[in-house]
ZAMARNU-329300 format. One line per 8 residues: number of its first residue (from 1); for each residue x, y, z of N, C-alpha, C, CB. Coordinates in Angstrom, 1 decimal. Glycine has a CB too. Example, Ala and Ser with C-alpha at 12.3 -4.5 7.8 and 13.67 -1.06 7.14 Angstrom:
1) 13.2:-5.7:7.8:12.3:-4.5:7.8:13.2:-3.3:7.8:11.3:-4.5:9.0 ~ 12.8:-2.2:7.1:13.7:-1.1:7.1:12.9:0.0:7.9:14.1:-0.6:5.7
This chain:
1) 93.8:44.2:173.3:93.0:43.2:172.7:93.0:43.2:171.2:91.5:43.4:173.3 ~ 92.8:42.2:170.4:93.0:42.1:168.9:92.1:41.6:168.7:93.9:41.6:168.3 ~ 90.7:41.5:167.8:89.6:41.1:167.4:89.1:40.5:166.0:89.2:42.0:167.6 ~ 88.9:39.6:166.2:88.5:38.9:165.0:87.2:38.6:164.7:89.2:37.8:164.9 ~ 87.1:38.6:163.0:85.8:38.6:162.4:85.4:37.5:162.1:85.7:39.3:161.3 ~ 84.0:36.8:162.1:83.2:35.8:160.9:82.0:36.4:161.9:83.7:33.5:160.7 ~ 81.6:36.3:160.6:80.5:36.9:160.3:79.1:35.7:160.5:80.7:37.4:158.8 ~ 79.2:34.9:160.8:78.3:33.4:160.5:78.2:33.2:162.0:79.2:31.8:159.7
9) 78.9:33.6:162.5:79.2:33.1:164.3:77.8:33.7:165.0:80.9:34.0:165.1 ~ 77.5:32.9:165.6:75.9:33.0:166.8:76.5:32.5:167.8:74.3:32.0:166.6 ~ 75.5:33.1:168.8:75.7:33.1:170.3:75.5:31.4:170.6:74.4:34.1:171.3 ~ 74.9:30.6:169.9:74.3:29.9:170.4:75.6:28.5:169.9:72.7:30.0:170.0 ~ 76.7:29.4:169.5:77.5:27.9:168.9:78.6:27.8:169.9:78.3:28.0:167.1 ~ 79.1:27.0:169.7:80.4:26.2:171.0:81.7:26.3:170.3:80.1:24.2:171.5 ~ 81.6:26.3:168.8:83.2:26.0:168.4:83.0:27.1:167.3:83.8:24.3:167.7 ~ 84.2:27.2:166.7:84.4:28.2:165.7:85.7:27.4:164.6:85.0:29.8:166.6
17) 85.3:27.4:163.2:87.0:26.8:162.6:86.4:28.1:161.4:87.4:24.4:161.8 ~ 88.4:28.5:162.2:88.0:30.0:160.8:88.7:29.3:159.7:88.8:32.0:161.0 ~ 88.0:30.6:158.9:88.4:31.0:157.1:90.3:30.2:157.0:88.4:33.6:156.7 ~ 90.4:30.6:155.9:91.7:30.0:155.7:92.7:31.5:155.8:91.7:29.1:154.1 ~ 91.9:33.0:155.3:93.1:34.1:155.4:92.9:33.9:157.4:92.7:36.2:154.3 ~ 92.0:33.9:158.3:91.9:34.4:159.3:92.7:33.0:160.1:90.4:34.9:159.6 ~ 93.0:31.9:160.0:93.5:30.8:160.0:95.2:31.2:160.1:92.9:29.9:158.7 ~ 95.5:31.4:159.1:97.1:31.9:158.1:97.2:33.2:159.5:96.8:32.7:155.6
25) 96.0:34.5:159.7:96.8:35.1:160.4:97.0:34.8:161.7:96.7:36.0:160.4 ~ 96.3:33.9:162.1:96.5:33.7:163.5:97.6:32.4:164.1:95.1:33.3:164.1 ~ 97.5:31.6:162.8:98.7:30.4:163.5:99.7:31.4:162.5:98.5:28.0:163.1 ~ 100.0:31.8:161.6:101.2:32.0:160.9:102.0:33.8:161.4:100.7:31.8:159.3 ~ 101.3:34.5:161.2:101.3:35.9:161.3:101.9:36.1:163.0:99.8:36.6:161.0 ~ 100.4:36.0:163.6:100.4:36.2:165.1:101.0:35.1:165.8:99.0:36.4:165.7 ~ 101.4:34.1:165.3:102.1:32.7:166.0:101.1:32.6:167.1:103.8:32.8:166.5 ~ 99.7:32.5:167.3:99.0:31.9:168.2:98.9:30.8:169.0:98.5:31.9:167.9
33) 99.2:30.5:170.2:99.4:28.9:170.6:97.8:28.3:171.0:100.5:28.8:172.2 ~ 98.2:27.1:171.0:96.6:26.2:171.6:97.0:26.7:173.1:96.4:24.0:171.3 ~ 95.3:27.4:173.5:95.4:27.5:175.2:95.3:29.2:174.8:97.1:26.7:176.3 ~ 95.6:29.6:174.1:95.2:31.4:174.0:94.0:31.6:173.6:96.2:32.4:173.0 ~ 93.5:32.9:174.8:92.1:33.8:174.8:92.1:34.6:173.3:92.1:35.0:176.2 ~ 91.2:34.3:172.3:91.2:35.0:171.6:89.6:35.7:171.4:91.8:34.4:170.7 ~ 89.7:37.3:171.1:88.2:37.9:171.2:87.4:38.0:169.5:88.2:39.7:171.9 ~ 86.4:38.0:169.4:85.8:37.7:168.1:84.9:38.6:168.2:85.2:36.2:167.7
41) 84.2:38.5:167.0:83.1:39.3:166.7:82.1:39.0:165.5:83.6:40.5:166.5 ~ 80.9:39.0:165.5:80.2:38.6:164.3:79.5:40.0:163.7:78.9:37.4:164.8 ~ 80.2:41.1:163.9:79.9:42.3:163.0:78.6:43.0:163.6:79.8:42.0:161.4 ~ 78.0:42.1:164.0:76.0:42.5:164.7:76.3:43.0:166.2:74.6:40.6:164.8 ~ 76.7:43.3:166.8:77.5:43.4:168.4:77.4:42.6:169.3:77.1:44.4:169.2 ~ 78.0:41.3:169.0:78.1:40.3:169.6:79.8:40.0:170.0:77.4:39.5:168.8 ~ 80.0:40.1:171.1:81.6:39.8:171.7:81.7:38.6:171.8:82.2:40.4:173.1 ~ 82.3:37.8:171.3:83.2:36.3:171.4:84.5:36.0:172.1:83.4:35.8:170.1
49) 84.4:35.3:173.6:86.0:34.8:173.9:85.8:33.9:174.0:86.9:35.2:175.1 ~ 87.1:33.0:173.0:87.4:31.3:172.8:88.6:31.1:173.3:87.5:30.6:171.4 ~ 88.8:29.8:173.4:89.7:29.5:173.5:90.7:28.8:172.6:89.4:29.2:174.2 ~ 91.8:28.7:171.8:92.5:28.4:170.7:92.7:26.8:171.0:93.9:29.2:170.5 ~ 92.2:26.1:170.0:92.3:24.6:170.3:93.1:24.0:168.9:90.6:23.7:170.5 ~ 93.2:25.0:167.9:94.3:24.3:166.9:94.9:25.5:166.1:93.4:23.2:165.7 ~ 96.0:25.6:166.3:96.4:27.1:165.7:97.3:26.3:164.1:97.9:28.4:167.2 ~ 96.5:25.6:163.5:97.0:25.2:162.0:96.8:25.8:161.2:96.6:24.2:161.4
57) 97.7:26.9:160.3:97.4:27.9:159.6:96.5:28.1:158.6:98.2:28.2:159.2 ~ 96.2:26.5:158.0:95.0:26.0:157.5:93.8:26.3:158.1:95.0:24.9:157.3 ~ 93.7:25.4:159.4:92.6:25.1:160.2:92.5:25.7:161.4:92.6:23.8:160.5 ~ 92.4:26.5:161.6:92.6:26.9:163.1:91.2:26.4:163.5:92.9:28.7:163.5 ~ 91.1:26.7:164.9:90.0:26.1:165.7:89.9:26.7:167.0:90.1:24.7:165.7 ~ 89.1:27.0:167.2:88.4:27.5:168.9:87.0:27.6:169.2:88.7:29.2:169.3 ~ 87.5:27.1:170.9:86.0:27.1:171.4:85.5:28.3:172.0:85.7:26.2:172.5 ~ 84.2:28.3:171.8:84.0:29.7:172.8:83.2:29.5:174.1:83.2:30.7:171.9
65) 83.9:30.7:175.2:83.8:30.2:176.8:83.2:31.6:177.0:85.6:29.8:177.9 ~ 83.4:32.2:176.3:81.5:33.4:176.7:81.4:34.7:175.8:81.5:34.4:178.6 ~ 79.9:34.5:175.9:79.4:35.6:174.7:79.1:36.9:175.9:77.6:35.0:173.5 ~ 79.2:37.9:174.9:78.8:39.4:175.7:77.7:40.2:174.1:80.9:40.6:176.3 ~ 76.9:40.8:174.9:76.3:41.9:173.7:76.5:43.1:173.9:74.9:41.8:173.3 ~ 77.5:43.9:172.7:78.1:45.1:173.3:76.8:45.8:172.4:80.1:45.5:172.9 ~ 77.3:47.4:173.5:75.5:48.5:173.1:76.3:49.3:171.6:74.8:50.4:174.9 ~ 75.4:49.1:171.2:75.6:49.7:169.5:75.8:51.5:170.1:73.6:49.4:168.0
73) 76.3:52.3:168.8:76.3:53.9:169.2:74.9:54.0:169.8:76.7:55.2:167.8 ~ 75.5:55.8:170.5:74.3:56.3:171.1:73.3:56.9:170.1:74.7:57.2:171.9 ~ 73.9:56.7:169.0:73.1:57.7:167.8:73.5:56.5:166.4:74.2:59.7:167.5 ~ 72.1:57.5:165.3:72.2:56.7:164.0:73.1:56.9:163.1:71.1:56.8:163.2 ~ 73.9:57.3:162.0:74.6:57.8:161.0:74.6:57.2:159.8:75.6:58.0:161.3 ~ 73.6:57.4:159.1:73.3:57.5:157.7:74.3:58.5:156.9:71.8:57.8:157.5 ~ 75.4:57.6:156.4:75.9:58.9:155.2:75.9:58.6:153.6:77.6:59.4:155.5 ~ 75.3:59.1:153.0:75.1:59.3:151.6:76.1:59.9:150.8:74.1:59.9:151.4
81) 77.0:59.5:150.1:78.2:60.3:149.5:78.7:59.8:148.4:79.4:60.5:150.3 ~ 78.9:60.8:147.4:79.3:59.9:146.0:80.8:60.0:145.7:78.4:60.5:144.7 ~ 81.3:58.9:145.4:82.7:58.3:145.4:83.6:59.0:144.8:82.8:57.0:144.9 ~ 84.8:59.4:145.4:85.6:60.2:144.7:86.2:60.1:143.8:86.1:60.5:145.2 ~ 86.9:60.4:142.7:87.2:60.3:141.3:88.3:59.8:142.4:87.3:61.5:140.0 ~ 89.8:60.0:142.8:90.4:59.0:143.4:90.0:57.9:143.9:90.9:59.4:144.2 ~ 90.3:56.9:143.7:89.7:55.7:144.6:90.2:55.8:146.1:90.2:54.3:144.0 ~ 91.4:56.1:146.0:92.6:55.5:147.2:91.8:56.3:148.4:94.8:56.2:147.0
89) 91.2:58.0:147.8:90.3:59.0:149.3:89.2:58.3:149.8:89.6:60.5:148.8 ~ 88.7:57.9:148.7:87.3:57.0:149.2:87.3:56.4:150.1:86.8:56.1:148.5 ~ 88.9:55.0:150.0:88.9:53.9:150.7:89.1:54.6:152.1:89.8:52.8:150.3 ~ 90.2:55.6:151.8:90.6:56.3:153.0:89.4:56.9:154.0:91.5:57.4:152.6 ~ 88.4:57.4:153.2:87.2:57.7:153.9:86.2:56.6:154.7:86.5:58.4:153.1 ~ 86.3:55.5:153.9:85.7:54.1:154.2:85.9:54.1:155.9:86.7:52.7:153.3 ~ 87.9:53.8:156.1:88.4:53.5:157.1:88.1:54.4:158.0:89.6:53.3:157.1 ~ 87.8:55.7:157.6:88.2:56.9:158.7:86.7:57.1:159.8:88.7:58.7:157.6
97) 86.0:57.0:158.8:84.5:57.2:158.8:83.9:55.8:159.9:83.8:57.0:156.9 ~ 84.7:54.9:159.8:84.8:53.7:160.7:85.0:53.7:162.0:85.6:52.8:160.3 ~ 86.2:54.0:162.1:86.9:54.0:162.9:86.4:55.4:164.0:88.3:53.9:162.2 ~ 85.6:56.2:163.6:85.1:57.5:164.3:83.6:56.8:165.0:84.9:59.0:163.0 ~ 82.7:56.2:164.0:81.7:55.9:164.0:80.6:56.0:163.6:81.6:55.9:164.5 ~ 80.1:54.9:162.6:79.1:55.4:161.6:78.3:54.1:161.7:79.8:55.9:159.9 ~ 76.8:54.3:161.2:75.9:53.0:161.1:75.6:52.5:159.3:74.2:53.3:161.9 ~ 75.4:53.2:158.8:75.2:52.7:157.4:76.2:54.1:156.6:73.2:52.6:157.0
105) 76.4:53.2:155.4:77.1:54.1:153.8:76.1:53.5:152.2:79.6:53.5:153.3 ~ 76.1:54.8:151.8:75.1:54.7:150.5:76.3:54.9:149.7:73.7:55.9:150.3 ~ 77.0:54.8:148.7:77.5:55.4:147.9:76.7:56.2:146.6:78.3:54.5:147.7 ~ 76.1:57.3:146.0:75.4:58.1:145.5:76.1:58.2:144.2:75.2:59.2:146.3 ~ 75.3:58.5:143.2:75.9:59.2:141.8:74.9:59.8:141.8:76.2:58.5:140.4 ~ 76.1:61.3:141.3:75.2:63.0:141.3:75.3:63.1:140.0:75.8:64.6:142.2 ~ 74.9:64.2:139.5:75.3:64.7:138.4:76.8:65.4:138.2:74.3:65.4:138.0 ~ 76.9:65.2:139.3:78.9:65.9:139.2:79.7:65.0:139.6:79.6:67.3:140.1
113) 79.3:64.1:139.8:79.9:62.5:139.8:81.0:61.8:138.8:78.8:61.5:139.7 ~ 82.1:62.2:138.9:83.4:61.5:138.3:83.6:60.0:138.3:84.4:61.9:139.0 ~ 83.2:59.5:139.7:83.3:58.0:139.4:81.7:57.7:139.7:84.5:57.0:140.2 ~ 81.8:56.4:138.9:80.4:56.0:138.7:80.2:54.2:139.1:79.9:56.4:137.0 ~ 81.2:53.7:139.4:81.7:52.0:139.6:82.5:52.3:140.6:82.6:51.2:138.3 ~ 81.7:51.2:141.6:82.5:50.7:142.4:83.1:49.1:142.9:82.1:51.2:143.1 ~ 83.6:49.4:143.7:84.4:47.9:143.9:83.6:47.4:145.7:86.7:48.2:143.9 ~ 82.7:46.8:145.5:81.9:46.8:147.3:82.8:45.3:147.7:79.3:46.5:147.5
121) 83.1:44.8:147.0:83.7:43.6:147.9:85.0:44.1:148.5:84.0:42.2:147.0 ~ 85.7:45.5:147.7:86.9:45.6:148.4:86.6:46.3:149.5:88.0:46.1:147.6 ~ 85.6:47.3:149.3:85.5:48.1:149.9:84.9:47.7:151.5:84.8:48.7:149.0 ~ 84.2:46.4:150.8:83.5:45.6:152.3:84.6:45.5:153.6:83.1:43.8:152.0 ~ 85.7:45.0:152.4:86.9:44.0:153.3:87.5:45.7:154.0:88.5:42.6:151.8 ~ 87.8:46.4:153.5:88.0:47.9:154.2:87.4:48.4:155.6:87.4:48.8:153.3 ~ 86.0:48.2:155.2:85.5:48.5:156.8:85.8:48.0:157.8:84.4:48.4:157.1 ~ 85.5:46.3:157.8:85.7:45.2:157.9:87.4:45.0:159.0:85.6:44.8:156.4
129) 88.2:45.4:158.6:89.4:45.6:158.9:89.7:47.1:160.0:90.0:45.6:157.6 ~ 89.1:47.7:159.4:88.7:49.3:160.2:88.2:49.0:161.2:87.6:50.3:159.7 ~ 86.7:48.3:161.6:86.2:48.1:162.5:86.8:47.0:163.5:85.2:48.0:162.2 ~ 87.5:46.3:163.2:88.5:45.0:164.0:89.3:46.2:164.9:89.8:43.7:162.7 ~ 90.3:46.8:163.7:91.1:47.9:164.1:90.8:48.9:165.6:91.0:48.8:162.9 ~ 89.5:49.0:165.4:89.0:49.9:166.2:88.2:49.1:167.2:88.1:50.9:165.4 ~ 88.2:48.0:166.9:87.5:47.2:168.4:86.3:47.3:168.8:88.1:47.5:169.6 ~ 85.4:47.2:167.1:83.6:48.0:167.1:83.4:46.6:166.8:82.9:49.6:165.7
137) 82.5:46.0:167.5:81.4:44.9:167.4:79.9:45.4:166.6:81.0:44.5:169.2 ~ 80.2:46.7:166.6:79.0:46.9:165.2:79.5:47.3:163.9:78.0:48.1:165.5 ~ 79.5:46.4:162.9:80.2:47.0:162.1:79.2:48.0:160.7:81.2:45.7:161.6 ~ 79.5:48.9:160.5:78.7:50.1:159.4:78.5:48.9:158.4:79.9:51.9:158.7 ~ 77.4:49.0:157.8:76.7:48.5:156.4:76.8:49.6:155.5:75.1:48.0:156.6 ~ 77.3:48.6:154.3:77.5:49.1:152.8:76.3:48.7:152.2:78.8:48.4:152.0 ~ 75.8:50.3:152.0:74.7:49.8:150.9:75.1:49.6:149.1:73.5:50.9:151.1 ~ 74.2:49.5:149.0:74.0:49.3:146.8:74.4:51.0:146.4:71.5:48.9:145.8
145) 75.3:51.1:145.5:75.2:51.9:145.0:73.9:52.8:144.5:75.7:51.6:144.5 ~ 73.3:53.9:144.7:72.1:54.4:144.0:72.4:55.7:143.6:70.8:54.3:144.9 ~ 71.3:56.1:142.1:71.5:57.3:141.6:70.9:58.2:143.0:70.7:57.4:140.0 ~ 71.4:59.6:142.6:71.4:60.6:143.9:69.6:60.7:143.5:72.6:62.4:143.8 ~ 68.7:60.5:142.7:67.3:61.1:143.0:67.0:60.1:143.2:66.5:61.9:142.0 ~ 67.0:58.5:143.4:66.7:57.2:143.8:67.1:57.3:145.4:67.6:55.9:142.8 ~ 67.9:57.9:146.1:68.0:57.7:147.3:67.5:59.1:147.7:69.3:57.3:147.6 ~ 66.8:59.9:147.3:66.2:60.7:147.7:65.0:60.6:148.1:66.3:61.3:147.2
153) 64.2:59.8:146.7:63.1:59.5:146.9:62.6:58.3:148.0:62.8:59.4:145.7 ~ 64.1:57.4:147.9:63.7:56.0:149.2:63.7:56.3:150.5:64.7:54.7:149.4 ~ 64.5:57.8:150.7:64.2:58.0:151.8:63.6:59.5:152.7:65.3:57.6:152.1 ~ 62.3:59.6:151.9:61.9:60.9:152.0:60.7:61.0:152.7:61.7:61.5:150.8 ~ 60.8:59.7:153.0:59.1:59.3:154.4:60.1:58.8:155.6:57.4:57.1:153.9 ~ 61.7:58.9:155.8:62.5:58.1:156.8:62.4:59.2:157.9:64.1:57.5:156.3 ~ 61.6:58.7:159.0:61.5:59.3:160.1:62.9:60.4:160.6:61.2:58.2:160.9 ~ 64.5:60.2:160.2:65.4:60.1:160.5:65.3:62.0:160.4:66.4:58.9:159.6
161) 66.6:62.5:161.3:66.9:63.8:160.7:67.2:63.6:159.1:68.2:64.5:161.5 ~ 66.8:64.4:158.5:67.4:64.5:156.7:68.3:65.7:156.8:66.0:64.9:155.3 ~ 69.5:65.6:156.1:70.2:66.8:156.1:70.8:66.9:155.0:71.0:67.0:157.1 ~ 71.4:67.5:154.1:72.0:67.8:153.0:73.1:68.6:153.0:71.3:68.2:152.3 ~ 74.3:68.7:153.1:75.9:69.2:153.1:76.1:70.1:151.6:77.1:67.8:153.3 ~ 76.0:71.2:151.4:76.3:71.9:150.2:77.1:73.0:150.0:75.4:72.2:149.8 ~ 77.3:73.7:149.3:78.5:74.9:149.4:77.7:76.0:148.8:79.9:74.5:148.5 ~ 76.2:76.4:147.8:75.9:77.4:147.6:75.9:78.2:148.4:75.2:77.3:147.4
169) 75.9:79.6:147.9:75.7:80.6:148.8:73.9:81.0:149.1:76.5:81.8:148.3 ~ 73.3:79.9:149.2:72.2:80.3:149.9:72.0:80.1:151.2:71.3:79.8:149.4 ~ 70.4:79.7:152.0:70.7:80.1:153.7:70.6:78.8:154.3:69.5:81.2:154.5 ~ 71.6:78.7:154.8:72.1:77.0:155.1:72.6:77.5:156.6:73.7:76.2:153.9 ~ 71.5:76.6:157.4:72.3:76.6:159.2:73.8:75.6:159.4:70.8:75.8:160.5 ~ 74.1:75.9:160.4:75.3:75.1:160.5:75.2:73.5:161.1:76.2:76.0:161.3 ~ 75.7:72.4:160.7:75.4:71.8:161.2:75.6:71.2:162.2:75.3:71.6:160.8 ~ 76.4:72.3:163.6:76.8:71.8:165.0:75.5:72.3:165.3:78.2:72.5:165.9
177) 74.5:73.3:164.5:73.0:73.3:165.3:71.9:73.2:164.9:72.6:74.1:166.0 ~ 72.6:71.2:164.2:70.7:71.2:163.8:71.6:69.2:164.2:69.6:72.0:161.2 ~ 72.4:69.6:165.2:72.9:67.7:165.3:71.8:67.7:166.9:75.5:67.1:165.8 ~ 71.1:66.7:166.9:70.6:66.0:168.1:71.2:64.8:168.8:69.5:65.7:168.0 ~ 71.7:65.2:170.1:72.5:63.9:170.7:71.5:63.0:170.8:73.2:64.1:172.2 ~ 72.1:61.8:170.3:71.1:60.2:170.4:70.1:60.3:169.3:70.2:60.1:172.1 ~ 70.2:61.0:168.4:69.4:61.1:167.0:69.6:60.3:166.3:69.6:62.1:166.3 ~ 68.4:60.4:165.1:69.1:59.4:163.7:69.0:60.2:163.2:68.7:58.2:163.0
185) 70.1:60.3:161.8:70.7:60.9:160.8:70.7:60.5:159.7:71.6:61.1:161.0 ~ 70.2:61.2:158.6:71.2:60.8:157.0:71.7:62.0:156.7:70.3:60.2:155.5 ~ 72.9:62.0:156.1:73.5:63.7:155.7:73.8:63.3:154.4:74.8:64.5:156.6 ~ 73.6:64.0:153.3:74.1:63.6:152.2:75.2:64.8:151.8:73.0:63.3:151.2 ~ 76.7:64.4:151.4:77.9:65.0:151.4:77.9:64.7:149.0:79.4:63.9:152.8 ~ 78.3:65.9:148.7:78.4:65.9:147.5:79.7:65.4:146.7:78.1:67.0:147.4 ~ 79.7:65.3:145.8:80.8:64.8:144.9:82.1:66.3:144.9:80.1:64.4:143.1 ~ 83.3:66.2:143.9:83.9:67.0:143.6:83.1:68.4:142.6:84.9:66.2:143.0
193) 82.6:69.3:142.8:82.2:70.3:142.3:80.3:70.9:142.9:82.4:70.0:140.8 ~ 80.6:69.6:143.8:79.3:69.7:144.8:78.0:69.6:144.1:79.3:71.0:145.6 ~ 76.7:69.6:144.9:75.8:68.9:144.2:75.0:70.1:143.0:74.7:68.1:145.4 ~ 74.0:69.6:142.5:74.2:70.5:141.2:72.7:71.3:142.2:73.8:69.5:139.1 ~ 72.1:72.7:141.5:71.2:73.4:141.9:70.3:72.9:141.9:70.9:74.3:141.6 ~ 69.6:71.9:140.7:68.4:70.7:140.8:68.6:69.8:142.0:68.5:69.5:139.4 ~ 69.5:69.7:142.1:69.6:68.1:143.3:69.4:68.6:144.5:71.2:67.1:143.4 ~ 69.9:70.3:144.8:69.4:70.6:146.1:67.9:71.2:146.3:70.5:71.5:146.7
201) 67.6:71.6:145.0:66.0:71.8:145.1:65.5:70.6:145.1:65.3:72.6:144.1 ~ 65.9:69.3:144.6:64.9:68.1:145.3:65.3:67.6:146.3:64.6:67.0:144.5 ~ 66.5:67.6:146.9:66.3:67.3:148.4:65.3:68.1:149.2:67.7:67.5:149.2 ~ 65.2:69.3:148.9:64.4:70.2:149.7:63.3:70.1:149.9:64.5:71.2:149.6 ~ 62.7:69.4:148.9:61.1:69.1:148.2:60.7:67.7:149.0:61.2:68.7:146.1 ~ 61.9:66.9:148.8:61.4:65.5:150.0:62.1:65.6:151.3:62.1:63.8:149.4 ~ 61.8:67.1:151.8:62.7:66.9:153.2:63.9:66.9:154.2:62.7:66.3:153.4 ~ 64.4:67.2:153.3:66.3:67.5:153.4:66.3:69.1:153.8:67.6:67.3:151.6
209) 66.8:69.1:155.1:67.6:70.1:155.4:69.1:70.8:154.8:67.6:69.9:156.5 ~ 69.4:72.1:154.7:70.6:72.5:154.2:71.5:73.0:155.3:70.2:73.5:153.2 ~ 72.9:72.6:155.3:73.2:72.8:156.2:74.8:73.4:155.9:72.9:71.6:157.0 ~ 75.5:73.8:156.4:77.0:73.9:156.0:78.2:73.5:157.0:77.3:75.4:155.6 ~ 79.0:72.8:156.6:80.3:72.5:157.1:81.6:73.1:157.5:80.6:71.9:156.5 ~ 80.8:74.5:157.6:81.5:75.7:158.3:82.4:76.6:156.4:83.0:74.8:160.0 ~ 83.1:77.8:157.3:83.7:78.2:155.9:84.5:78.1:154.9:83.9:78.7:155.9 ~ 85.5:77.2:155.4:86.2:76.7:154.3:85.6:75.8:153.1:87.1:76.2:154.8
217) 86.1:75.6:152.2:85.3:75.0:151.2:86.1:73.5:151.0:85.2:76.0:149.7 ~ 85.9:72.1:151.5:86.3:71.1:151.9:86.3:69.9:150.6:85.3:70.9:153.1 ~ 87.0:69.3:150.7:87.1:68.1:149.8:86.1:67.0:150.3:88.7:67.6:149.9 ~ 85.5:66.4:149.3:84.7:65.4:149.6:84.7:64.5:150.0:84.2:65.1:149.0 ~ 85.8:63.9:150.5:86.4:63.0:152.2:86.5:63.5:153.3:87.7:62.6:152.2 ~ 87.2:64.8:153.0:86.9:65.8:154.1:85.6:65.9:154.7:87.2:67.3:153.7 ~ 84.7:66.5:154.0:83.8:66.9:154.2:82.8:65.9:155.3:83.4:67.2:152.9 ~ 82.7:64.5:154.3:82.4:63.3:155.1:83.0:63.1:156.4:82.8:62.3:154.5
225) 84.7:63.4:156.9:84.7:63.2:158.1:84.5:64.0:158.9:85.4:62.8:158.3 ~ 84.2:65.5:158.6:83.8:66.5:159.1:82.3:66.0:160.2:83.7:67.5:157.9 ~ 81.1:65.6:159.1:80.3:65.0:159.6:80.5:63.8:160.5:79.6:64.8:158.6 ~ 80.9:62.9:160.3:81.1:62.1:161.3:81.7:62.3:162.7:81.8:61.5:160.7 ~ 82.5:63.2:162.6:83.6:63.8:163.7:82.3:64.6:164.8:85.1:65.3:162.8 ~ 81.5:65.7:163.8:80.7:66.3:164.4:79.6:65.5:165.2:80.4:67.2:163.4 ~ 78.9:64.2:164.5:78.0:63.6:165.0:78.6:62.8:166.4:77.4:62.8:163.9 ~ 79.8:62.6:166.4:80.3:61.5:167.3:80.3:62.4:168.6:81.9:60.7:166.8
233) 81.1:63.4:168.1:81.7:64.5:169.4:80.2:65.0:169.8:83.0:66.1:168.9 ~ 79.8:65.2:169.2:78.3:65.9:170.1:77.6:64.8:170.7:77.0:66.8:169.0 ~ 78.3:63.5:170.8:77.4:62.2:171.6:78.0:61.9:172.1:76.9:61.2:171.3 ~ 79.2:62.6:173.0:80.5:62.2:173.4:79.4:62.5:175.3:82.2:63.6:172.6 ~ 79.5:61.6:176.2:79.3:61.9:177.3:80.4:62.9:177.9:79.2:60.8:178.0 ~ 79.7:63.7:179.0:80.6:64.7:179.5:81.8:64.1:180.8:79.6:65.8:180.1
């Protein structure tokens, strides 16, 4: 199955005329004929099958012959992480972090934060593509960039597990046992030289648990899919 995005699309509509790039790939790319089943998605978990009524690379067009609502994860995943001085790891984390399964991304600036600008429209179109890829009807939200003590403090009443990913050598449980299956989560993963000793004494102050990502000392993409990997598999039915 191959899955396509617009975002505008409701249960309650009968036709669909896509965009002009999603148009171009389906009559030009995929050579799509009128009379082919194609599956959609409006990013909210809503499944769409139409039927192709104009495969003009301009204009394409389909009707749709039935909606389904697929079940979002069994669990939350809030990850907070500040962008890597590479761009290209970031994006790479974008996709990876997608494709495993995640609900929301904060992008954070710490005080050991190399990059400080980002690019969310590219970055949108990243997930975006990830999640088609991966055939997820829920697609992870990009939040606003925020400084690291602004997202600390917005979310220090959030019912959610709070957790914090660091590398001191102070006393940090692991975090295969402090994950709850079917839980909500925020974990916040640090920049290149990890987060500073202020920033983990104020996570701790609004609620953040300390936790570690076992012993090796991990790169800040790494680290992120470490978390992700760990939250998914521990919600993995038997």
């Amino acid at each position: 199955m191959q899955l396509f995005y617009s975002p505008n699309l409701s249960p309650k509509d009968a036709q669909l005329v896509f965009n002009k790039e999603e148009s171009r790939h389906i009559g030009k790319v995929l050579r799509k004929q009128i009379g082919d089943v194609l599956h959609l998605t409006n990013g909210e978990g809503m499944l769409f099958t139409a039927r192709l009524e104009s495969n003009d690379p301009k204009h394409c067009i389909a009707t749709i012959t039935a909606v389904e609502e697929k079940k979002p994860l069994p669990y939350t995943l809030h990850l907070a992480i500040a962008p890597t001085k590479l761009n290209d790891r970031f994006e790479w984390l974008l996709e990876k972090a997608t494709e495993i399964g995640i609900t929301q991304i904060t992008p954070i600036i710490c005080n050991h934060s190399e990059r400080k600008r980002i690019k969310p429209e590219r970055y949108e179109k990243i997930i975006q593509s990830a999640a088609k890829q991966s055939l997820k009807c829920h697609f992870p939200i990009l939040n606003e960039m925020l400084r690291y003590s602004d997202f600390v403090a917005k979310y220090k009443s959030d019912p959610s597990q709070k957790l914090i990913a660091h590398c001191e050598e102070t006393e940090r449980k692991s975090l295969k046992s402090q994950i709850t299956p079917g839980g909500n989560h925020i974990i916040m993963v640090g920049p290149e030289g990890d987060f500073s000793t202020d920033e983990i004494t104020l996570a701790l102050s609004k609620g953040f648990s300390p936790v570690s990502l076992g012993k090796n000392r991990l790169r800040t993409e790494t680290a992120a899919i470490v978390v992700c990997h760990s939250i998914s598999y521990s919600n993995e039915a038997d």
